[in-house]
N, C-alpha and C positions, 0 to 999 in steps of 0.2 A: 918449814918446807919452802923453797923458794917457786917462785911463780913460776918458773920457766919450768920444773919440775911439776907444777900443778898441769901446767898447760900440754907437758909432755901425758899422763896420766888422763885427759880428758880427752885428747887425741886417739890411745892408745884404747880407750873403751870405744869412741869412735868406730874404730879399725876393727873392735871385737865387734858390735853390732851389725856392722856390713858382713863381715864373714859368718856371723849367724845367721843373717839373710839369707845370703848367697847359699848358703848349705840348706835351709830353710825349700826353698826356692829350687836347688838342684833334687833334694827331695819328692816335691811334688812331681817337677818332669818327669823323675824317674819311675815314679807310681803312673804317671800316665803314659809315657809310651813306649816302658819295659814289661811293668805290669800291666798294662793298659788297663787300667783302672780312670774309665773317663773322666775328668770333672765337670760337675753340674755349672748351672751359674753361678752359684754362690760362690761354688770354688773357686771361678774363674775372678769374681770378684774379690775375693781376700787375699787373693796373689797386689792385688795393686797397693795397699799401702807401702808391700817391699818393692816393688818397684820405681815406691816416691823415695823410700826411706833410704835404700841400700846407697844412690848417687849422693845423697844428702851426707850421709857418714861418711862417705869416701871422702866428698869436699871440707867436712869437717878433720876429719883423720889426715889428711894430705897438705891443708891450705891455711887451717883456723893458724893465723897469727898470739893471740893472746886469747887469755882464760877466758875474757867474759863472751868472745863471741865464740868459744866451742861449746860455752855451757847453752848458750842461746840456739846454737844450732839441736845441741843435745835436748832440750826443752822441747823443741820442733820434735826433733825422730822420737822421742816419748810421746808425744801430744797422735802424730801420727799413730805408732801402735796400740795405742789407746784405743784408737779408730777402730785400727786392727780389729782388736779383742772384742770389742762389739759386735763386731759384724759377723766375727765367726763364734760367739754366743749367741746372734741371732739363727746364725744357720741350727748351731745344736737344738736349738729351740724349734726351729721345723723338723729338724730329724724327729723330733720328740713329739713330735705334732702339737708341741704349744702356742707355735705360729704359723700362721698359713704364707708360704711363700711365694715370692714375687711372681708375676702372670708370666717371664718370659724361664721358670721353673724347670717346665717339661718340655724344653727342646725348643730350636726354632724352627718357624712354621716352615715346610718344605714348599716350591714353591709351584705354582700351580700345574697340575701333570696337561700332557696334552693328550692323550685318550688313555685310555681305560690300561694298555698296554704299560705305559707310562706309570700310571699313578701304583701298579703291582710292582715296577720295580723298583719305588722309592719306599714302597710299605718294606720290602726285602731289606733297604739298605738301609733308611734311618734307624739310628739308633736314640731315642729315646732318655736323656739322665735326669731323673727322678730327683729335684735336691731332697727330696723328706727322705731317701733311701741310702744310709751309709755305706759307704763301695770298698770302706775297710776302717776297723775297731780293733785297736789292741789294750790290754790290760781294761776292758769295759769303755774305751775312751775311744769315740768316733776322731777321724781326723780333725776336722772342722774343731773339736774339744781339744785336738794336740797345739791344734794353730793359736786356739785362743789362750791358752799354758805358754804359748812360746810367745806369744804376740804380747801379753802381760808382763812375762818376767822380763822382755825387753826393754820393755817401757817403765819399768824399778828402776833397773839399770840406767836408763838412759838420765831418768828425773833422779835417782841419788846422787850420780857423778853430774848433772848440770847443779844441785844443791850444793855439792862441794866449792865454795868460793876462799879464795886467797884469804879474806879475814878471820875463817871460821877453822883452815888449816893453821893461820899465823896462835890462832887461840891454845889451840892442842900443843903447840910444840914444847 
């Protein structure tokens, strides 16, 4: 296999990980403000590794010159979902009440009412997200558990094709 060929195939997984992002990503929006399925903090926080990762693959998929710096970059967007996957096995882990979650959890603090008047109509309006309370579970698996499934298998992907090197293709042929 020639390198240029390697280099086109490490690119091309590139290309796949951003658009699993991006779908990833267009997902959650669409739970939140179709189904309006709030997210917690947590959620709000497991959105940012695709938000480091997804520009990361576009510049690898778009720009990377030769194999070793797409693997390098690919190394990066695995190392990041890696991230990922923690953190939203840490969320399942509150869901599950194995861990107690972060103090800014249940909502932020609204801010101070000016009488009495005031503070009834922010009890009416805030809404309150619970991260230990899953706000949707399919096949048994809370999201937070889908993200950490999608966050992981990206991150195979990302560290198998950054492991593929020109010498270890040259061996195979």
């Amino acid at each position: 296999m020639q390198i240029t060929s390697l280099l086109a195939i490490h690119r091309g997984i590139a290309l796949a990980i951003a658009l699993i992002g991006v779908a990833t990503i267009a997902a959650a929006l669409y739970f939140e403000h179709v189904l309006d399925l709030r997210p917690c903090l947590l959620c709000l926080y497991q959105r940012w590794p695709y938000y480091a990762a997804i520009p990361l693959a576009l510049l690898v998929a778009l720009f990377a010159t030769r194999p070793g710096l797409a693997r390098a970059g690919l190394g990066v967007i695995g190392l990041i979902f890696v991230g990922g996957a923690g953190l939203a096995l840490y969320h399942v882990g509150v869901e599950m009440g194995y861990f107690v979650g972060p103090t800014g959890c249940g909502g932020d603090a609204a801010p101070p009412a000016r009488d009495m008047d005031d503070f009834m109509r922010q009890l009416e309006t805030v809404r309150v997200i619970d991260c230990s309370q899953p706000a949707w579970i399919f096949l048994g698996i809370t999201m937070a558990g889908w993200n950490a499934l999608i966050s992981f298998a990206v991150a195979l992907i990302a560290f198998a094709s950054a492991a593929t090197s020109s010498a270890k293709v040259a061996l195979t042929d």
